[in-house]
PyMOL Python script that loads the backbone (N, CA, C, O; Angstrom):
from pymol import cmd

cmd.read_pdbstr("""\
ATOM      1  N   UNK A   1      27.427 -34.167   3.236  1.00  0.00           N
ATOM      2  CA  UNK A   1      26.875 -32.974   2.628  1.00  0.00           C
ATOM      3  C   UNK A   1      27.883 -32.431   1.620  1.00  0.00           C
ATOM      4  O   UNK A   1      29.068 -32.336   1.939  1.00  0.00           O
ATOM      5  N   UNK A   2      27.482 -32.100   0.510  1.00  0.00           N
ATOM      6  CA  UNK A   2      27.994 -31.870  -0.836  1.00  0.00           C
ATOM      7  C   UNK A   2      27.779 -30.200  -0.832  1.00  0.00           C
ATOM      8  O   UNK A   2      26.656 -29.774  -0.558  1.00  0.00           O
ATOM      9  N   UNK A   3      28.900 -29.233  -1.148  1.00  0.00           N
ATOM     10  CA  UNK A   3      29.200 -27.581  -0.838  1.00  0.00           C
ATOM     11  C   UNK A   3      29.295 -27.429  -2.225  1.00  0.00           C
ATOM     12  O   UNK A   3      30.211 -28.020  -2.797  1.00  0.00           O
ATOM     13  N   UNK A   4      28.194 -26.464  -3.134  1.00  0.00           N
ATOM     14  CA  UNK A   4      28.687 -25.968  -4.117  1.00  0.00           C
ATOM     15  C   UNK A   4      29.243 -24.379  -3.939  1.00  0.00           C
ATOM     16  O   UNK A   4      29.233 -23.728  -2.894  1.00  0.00           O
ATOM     17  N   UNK A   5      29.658 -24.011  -5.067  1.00  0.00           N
ATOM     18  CA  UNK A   5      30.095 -22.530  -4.713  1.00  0.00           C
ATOM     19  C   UNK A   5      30.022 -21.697  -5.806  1.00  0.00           C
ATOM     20  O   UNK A   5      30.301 -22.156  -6.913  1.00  0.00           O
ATOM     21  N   UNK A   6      29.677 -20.490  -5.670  1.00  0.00           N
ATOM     22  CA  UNK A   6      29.642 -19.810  -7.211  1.00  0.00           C
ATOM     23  C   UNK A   6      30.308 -19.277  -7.606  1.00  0.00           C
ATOM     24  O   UNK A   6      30.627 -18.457  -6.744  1.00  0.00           O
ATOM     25  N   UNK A   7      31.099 -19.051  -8.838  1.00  0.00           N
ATOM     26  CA  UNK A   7      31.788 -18.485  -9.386  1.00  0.00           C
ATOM     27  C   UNK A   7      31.641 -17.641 -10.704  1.00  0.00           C
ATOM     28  O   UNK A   7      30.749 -18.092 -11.423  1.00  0.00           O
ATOM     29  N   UNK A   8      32.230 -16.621 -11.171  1.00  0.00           N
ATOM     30  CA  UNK A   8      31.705 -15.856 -12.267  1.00  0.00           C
ATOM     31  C   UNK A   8      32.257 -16.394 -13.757  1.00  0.00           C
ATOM     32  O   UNK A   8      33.305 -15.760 -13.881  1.00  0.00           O
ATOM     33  N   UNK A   9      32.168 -16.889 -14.466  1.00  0.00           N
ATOM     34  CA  UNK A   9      32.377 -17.193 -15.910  1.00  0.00           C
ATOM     35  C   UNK A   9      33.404 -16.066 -16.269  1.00  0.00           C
ATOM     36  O   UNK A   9      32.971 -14.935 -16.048  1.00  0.00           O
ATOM     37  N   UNK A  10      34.671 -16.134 -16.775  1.00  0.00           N
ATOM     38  CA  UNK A  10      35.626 -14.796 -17.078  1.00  0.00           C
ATOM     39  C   UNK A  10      36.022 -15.280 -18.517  1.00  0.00           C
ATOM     40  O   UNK A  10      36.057 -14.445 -19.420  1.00  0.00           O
ATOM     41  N   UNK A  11      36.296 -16.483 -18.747  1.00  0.00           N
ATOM     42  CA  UNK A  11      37.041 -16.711 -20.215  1.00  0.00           C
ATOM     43  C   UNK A  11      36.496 -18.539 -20.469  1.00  0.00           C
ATOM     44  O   UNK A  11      36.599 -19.473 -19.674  1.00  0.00           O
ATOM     45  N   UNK A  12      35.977 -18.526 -21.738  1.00  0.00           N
ATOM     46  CA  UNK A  12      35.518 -19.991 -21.697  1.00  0.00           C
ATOM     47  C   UNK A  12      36.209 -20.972 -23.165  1.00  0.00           C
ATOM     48  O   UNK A  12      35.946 -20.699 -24.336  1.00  0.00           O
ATOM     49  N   UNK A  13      36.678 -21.565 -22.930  1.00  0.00           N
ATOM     50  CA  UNK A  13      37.753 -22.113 -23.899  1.00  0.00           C
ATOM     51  C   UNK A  13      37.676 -23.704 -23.777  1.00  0.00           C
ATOM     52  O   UNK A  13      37.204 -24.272 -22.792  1.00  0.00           O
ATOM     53  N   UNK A  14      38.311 -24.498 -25.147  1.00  0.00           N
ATOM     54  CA  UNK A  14      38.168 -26.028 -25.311  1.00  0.00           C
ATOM     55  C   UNK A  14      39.477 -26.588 -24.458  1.00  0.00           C
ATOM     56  O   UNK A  14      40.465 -25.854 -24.430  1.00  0.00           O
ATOM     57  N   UNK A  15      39.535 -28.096 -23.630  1.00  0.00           N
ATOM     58  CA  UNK A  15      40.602 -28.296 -23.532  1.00  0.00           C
ATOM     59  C   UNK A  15      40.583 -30.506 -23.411  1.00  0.00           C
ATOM     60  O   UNK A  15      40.102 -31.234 -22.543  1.00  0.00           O
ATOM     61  N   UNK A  16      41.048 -30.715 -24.214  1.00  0.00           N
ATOM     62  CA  UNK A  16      40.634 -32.313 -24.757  1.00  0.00           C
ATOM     63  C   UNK A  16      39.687 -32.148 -24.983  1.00  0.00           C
ATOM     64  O   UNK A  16      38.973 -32.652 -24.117  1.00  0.00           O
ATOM     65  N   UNK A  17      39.017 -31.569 -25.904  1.00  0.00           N
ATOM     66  CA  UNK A  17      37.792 -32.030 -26.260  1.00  0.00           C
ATOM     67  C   UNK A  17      36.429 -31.640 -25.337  1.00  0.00           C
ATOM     68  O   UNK A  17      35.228 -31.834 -25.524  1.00  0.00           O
ATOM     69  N   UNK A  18      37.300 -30.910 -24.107  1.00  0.00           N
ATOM     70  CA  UNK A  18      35.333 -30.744 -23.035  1.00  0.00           C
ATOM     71  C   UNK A  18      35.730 -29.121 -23.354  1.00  0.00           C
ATOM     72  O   UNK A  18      36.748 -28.625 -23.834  1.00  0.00           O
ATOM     73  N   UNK A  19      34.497 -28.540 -22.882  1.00  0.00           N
ATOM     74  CA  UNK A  19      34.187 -26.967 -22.833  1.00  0.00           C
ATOM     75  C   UNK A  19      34.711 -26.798 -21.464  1.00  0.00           C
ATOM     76  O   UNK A  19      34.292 -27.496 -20.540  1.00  0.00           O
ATOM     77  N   UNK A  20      35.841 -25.666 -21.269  1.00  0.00           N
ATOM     78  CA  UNK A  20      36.287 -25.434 -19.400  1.00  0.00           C
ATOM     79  C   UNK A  20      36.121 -23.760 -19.963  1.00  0.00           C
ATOM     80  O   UNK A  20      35.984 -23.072 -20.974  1.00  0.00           O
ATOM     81  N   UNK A  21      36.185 -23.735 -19.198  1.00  0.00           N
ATOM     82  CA  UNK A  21      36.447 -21.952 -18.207  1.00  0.00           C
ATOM     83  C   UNK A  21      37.214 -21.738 -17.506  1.00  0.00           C
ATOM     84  O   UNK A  21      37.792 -22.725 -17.052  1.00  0.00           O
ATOM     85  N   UNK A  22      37.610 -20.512 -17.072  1.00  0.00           N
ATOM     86  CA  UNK A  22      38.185 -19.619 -15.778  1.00  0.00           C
ATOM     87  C   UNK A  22      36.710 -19.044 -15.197  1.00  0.00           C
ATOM     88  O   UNK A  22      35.859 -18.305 -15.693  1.00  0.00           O
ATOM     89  N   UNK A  23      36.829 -19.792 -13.814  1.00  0.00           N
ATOM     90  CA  UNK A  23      35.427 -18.472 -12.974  1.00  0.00           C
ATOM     91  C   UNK A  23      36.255 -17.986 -12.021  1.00  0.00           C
ATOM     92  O   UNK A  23      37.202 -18.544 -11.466  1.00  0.00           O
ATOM     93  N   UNK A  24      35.797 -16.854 -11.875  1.00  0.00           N
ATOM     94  CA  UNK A  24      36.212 -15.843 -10.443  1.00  0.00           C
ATOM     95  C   UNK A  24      35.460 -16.236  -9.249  1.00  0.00           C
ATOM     96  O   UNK A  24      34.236 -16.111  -9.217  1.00  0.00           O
ATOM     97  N   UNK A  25      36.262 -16.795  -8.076  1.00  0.00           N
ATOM     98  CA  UNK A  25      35.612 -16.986  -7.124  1.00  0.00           C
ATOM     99  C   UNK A  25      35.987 -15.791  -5.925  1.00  0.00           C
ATOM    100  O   UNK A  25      36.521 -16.140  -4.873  1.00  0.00           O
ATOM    101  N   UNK A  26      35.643 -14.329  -6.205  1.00  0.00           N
ATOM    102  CA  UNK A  26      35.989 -13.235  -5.609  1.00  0.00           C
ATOM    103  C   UNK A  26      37.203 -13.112  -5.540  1.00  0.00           C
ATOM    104  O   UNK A  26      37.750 -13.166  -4.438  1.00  0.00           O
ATOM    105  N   UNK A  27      37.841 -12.939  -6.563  1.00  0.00           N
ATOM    106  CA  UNK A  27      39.447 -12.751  -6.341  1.00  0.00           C
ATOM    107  C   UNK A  27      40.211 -13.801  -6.685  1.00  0.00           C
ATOM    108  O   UNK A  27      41.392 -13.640  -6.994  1.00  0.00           O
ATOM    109  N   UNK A  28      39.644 -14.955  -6.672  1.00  0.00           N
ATOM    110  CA  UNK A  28      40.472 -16.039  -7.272  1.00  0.00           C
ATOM    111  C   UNK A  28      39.884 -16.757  -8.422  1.00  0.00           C
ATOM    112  O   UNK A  28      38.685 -16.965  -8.606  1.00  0.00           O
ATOM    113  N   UNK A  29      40.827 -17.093  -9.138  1.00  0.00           N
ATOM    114  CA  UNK A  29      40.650 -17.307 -10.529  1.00  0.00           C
ATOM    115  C   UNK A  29      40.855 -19.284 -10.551  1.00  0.00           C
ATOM    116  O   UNK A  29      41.763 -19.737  -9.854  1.00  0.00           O
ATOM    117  N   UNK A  30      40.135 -20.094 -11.216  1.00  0.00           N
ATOM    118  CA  UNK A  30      40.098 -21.057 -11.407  1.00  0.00           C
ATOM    119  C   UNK A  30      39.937 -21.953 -12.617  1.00  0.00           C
ATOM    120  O   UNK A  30      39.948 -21.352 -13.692  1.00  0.00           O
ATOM    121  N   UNK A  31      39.832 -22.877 -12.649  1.00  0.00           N
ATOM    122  CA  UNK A  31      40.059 -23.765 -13.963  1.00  0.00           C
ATOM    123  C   UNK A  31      38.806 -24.341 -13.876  1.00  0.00           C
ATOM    124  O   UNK A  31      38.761 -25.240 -13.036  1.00  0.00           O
ATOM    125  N   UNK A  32      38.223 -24.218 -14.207  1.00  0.00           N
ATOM    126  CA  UNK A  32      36.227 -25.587 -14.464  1.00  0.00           C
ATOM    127  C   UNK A  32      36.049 -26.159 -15.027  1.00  0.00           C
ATOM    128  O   UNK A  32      36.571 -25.833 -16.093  1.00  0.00           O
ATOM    129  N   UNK A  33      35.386 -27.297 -15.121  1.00  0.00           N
ATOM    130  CA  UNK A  33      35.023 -28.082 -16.462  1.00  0.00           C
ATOM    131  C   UNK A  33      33.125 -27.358 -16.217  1.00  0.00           C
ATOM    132  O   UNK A  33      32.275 -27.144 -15.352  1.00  0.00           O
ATOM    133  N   UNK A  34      33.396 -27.246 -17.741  1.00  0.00           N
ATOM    134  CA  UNK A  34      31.716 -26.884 -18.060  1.00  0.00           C
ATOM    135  C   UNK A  34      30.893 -28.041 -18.825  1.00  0.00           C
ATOM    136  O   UNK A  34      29.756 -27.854 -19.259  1.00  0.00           O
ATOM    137  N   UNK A  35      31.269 -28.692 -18.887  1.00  0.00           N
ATOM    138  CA  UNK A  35      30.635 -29.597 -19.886  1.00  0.00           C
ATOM    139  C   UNK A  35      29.331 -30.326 -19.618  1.00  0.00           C
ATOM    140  O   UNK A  35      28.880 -31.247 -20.297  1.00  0.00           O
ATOM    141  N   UNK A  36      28.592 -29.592 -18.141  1.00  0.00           N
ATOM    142  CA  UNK A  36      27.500 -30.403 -17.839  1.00  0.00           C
ATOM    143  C   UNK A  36      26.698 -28.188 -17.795  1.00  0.00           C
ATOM    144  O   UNK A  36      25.696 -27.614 -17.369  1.00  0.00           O
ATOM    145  N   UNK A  37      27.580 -27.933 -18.300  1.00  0.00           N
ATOM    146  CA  UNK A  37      26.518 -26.602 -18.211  1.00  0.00           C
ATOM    147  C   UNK A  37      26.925 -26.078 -20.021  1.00  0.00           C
ATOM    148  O   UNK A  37      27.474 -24.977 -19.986  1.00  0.00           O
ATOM    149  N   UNK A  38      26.807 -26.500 -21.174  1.00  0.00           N
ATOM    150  CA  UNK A  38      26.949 -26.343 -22.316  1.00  0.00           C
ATOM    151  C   UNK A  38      26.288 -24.827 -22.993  1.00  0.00           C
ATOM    152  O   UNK A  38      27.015 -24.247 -23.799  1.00  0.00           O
ATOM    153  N   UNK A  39      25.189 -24.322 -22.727  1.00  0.00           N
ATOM    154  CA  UNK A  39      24.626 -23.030 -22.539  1.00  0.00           C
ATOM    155  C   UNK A  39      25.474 -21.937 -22.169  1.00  0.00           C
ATOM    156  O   UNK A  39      25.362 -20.796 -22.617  1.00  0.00           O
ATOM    157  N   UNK A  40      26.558 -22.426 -21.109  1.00  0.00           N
ATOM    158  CA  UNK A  40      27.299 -21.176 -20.796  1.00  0.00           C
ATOM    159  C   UNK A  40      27.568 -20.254 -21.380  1.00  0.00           C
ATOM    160  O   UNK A  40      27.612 -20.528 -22.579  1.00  0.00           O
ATOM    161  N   UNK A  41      27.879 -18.812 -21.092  1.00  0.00           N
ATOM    162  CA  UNK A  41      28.299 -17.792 -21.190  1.00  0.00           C
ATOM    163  C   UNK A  41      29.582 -16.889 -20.868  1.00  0.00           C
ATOM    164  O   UNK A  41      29.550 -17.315 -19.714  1.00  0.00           O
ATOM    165  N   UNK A  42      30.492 -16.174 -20.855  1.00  0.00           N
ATOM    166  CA  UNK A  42      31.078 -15.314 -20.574  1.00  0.00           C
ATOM    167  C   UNK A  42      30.137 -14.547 -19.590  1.00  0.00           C
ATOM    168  O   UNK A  42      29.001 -14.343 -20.021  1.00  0.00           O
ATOM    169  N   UNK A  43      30.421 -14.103 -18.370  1.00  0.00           N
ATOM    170  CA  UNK A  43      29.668 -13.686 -17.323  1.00  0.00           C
ATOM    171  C   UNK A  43      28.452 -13.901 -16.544  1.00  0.00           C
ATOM    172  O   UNK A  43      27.806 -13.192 -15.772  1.00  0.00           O
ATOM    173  N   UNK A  44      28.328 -15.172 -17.010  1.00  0.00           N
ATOM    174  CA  UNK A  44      27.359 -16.114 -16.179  1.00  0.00           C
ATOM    175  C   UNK A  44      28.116 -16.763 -15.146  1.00  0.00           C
ATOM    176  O   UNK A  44      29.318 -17.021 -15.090  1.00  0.00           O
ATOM    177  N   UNK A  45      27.021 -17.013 -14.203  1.00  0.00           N
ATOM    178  CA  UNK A  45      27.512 -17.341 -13.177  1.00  0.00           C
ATOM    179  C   UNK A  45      27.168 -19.109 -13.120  1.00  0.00           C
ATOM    180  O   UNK A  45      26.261 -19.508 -13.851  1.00  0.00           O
ATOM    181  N   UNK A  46      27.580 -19.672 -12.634  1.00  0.00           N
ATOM    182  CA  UNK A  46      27.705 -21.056 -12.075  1.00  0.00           C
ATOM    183  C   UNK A  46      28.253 -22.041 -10.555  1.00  0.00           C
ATOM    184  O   UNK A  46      29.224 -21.720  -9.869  1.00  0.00           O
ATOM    185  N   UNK A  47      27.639 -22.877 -10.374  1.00  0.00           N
ATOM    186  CA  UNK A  47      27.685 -23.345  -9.399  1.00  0.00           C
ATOM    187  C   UNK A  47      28.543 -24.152  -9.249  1.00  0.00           C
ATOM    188  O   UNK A  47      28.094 -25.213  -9.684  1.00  0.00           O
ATOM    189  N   UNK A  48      29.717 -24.314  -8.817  1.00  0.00           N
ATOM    190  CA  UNK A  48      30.985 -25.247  -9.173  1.00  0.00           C
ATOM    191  C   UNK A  48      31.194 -26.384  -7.527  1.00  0.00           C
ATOM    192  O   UNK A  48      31.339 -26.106  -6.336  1.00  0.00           O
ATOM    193  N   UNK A  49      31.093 -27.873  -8.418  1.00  0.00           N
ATOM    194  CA  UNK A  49      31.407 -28.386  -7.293  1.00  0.00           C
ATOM    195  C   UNK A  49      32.750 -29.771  -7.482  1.00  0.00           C
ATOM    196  O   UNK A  49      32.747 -30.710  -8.278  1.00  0.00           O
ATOM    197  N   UNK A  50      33.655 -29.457  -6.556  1.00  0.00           N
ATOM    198  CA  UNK A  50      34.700 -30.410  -7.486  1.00  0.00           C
ATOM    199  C   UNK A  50      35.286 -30.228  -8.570  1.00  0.00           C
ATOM    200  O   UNK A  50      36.078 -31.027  -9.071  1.00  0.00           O
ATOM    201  N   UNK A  51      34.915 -29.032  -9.094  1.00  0.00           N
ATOM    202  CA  UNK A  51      36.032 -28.609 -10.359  1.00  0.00           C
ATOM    203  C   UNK A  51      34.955 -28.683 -11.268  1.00  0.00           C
ATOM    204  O   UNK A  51      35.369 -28.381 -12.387  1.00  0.00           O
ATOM    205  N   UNK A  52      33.265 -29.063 -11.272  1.00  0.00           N
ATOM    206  CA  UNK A  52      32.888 -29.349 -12.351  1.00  0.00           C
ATOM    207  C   UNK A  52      31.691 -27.777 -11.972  1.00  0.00           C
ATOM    208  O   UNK A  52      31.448 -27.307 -10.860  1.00  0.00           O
ATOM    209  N   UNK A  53      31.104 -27.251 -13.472  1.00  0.00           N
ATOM    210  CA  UNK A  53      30.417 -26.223 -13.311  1.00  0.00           C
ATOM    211  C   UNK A  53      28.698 -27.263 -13.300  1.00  0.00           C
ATOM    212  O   UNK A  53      28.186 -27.901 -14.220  1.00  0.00           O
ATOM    213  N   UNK A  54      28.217 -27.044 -11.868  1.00  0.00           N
ATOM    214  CA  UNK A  54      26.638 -28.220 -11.959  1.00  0.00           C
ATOM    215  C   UNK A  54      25.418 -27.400 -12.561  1.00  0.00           C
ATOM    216  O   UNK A  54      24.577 -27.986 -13.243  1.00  0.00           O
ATOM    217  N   UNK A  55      25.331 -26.040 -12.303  1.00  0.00           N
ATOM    218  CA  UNK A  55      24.226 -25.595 -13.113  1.00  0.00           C
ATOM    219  C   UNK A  55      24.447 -23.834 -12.656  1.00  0.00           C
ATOM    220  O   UNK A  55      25.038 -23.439 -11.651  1.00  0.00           O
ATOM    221  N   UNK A  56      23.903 -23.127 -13.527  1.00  0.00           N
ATOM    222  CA  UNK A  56      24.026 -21.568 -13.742  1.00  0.00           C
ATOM    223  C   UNK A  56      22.700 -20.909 -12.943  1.00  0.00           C
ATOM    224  O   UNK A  56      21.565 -21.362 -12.790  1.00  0.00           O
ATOM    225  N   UNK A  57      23.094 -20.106 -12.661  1.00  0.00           N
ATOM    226  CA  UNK A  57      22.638 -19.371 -11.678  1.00  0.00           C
ATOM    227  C   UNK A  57      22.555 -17.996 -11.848  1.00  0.00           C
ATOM    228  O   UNK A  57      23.511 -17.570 -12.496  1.00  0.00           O
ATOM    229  N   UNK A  58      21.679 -17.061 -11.468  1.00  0.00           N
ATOM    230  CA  UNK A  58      21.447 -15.341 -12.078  1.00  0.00           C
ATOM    231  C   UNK A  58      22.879 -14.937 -10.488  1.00  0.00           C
ATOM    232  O   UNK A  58      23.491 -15.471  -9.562  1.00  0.00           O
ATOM    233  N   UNK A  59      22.684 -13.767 -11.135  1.00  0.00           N
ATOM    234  CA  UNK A  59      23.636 -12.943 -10.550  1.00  0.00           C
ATOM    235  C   UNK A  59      23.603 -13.002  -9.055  1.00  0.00           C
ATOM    236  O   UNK A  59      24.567 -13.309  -8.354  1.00  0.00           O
ATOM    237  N   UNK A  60      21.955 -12.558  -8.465  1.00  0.00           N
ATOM    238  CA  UNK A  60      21.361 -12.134  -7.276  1.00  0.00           C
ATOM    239  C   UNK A  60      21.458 -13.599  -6.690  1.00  0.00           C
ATOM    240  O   UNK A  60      22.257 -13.626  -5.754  1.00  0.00           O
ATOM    241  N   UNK A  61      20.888 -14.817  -6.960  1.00  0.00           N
ATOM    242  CA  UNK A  61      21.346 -16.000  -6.258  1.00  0.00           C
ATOM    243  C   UNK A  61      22.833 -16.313  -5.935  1.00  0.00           C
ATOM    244  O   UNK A  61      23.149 -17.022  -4.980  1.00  0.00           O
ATOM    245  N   UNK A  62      24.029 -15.554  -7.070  1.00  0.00           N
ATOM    246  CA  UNK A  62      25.114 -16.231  -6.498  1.00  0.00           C
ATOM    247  C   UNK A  62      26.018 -15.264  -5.644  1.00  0.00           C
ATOM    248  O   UNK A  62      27.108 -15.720  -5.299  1.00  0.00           O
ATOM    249  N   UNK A  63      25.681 -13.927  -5.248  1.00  0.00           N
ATOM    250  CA  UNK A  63      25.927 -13.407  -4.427  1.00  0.00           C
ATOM    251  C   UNK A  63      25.348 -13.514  -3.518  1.00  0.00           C
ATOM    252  O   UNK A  63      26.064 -13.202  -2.566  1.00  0.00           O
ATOM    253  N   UNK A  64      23.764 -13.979  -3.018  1.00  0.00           N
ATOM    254  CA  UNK A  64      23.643 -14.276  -2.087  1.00  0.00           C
ATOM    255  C   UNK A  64      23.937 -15.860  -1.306  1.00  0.00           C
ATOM    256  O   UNK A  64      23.844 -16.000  -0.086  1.00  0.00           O
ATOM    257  N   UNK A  65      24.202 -16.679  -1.999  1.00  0.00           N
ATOM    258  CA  UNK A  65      25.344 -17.747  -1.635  1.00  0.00           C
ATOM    259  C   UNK A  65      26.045 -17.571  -0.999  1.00  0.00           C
ATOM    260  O   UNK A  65      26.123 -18.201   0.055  1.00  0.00           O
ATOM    261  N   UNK A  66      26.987 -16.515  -1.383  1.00  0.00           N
ATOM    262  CA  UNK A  66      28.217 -16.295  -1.283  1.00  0.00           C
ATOM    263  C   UNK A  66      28.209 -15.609   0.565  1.00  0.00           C
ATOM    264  O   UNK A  66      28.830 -15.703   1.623  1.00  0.00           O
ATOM    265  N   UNK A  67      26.923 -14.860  -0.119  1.00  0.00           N
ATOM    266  CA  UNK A  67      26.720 -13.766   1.474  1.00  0.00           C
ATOM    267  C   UNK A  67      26.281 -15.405   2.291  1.00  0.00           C
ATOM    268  O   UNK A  67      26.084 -14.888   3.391  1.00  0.00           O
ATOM    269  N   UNK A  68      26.058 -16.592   2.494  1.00  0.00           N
ATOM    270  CA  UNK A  68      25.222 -17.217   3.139  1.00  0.00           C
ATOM    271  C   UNK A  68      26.811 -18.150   4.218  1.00  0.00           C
ATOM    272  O   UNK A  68      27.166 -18.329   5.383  1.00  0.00           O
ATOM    273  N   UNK A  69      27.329 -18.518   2.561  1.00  0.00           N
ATOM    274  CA  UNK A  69      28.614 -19.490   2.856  1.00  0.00           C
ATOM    275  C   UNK A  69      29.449 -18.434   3.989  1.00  0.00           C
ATOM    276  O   UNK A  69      29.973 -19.020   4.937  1.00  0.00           O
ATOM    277  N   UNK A  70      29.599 -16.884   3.935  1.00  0.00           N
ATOM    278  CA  UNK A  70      30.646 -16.223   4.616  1.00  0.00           C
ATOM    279  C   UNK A  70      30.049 -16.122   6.056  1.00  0.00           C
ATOM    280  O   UNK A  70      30.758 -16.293   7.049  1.00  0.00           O
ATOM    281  N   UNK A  71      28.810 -15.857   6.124  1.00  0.00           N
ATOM    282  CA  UNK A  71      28.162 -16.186   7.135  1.00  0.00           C
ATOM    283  C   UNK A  71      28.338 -17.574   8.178  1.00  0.00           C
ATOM    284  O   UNK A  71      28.326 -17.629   9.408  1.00  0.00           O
ATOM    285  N   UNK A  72      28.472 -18.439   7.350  1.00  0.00           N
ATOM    286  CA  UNK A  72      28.343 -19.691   8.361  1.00  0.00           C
ATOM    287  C   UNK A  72      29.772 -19.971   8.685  1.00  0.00           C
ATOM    288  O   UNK A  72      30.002 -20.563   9.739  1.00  0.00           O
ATOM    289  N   UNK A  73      31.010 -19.531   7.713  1.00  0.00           N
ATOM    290  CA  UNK A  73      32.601 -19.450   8.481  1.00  0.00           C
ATOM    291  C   UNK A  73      32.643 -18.581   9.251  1.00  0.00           C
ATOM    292  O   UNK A  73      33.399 -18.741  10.209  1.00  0.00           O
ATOM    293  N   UNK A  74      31.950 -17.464   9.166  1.00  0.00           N
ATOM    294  CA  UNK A  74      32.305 -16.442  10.386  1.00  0.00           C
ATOM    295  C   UNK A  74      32.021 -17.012  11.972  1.00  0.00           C
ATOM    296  O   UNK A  74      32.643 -16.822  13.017  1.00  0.00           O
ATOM    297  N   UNK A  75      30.707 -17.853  11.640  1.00  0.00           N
ATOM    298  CA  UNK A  75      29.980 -18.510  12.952  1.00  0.00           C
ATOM    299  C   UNK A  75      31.148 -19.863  13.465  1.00  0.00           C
ATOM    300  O   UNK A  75      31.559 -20.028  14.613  1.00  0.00           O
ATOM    301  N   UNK A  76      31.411 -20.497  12.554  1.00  0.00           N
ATOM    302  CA  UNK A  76      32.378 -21.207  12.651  1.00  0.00           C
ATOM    303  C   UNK A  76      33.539 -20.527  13.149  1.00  0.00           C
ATOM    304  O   UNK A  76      33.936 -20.874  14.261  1.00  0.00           O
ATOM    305  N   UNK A  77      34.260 -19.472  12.437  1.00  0.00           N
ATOM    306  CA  UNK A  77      35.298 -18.564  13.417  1.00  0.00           C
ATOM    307  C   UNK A  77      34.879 -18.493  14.945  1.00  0.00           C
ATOM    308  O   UNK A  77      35.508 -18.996  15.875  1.00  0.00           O
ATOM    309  N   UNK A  78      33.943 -17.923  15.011  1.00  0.00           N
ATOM    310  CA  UNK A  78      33.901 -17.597  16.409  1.00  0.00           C
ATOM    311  C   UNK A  78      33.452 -18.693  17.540  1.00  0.00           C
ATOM    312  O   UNK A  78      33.831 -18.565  18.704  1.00  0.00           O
ATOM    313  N   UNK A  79      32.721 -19.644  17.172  1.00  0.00           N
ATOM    314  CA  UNK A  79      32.473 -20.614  17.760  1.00  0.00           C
ATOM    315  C   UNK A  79      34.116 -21.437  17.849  1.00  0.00           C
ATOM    316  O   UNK A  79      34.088 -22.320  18.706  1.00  0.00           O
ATOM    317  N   UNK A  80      35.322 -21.326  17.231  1.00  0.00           N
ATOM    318  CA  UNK A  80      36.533 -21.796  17.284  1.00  0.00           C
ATOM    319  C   UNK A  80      37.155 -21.127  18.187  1.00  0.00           C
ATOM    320  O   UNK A  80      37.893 -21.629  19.035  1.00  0.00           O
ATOM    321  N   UNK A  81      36.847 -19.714  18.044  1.00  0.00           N
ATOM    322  CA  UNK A  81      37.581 -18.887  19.510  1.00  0.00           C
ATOM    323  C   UNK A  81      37.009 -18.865  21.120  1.00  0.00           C
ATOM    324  O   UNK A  81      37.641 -18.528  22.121  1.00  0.00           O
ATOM    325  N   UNK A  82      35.590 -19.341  21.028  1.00  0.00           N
ATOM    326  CA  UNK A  82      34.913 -19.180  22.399  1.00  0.00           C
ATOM    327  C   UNK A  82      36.075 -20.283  23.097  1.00  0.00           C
ATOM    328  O   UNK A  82      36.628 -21.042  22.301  1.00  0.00           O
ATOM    329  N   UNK A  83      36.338 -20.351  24.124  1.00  0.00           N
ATOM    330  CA  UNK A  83      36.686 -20.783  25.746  1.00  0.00           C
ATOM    331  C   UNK A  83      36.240 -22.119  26.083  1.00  0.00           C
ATOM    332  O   UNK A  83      35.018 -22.214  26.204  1.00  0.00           O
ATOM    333  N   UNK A  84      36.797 -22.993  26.234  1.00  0.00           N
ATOM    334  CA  UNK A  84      35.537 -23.893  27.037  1.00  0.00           C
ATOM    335  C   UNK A  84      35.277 -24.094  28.232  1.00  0.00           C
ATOM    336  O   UNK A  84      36.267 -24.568  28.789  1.00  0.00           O
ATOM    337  N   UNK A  85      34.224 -23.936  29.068  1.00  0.00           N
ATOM    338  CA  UNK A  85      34.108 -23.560  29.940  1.00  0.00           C
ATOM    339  C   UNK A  85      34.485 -24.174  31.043  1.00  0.00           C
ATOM    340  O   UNK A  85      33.847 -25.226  31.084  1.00  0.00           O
ATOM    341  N   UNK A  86      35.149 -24.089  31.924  1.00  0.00           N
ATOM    342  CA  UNK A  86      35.340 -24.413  33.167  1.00  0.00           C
ATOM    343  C   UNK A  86      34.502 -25.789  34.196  1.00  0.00           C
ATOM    344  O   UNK A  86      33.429 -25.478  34.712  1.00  0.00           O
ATOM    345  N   UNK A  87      34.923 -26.916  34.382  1.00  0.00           N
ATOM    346  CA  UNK A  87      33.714 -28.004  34.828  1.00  0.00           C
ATOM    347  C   UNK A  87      34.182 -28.461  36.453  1.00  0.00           C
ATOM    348  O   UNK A  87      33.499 -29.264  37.089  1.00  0.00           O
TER     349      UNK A  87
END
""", "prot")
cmd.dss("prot")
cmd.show_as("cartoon", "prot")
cmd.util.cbc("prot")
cmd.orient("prot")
């Protein structure tokens, strides 16, 4: 299973020749290649997997991602702290 993640478009600039960016992934800042999302924008959002940006996304989809992905580590947290039970 293949995890994309969204990030916000902050600064979009050339580097060899492909189109990259900086996206904000809530606080952290990253390096992207955009070159399979050419349309981009400054404050668009995108779906980044592996360093590459796979396709753009409205605002309301990539916060709720975001709300989905924190959700399933939290479950993962706690399912890491339960006990195992006694046999």
């Amino acid at each position: 299973m293949c995890l994309g993640i969204p990030g916000k478009i902050t600064e979009i600039y050339e580097k060899d020749t492909l189109k990259m960016g900086k996206l904000d992934f809530g606080g952290v800042t990253k390096e992207v290649c955009l070159a399979y999302v050419p349309e981009a924008q400054v404050g668009d959002h995108a779906l980044i997997h592996v360093g590459f940006a796979i396709s753009l996304m409205d605002e309301d989809e990539a916060l709720e991602t975001l709300k989905l992905i924190k959700e399933v580590m939290d479950f993962e947290e706690e399912i890491g702290q339960e006990k195992p039970a006694d046999g």
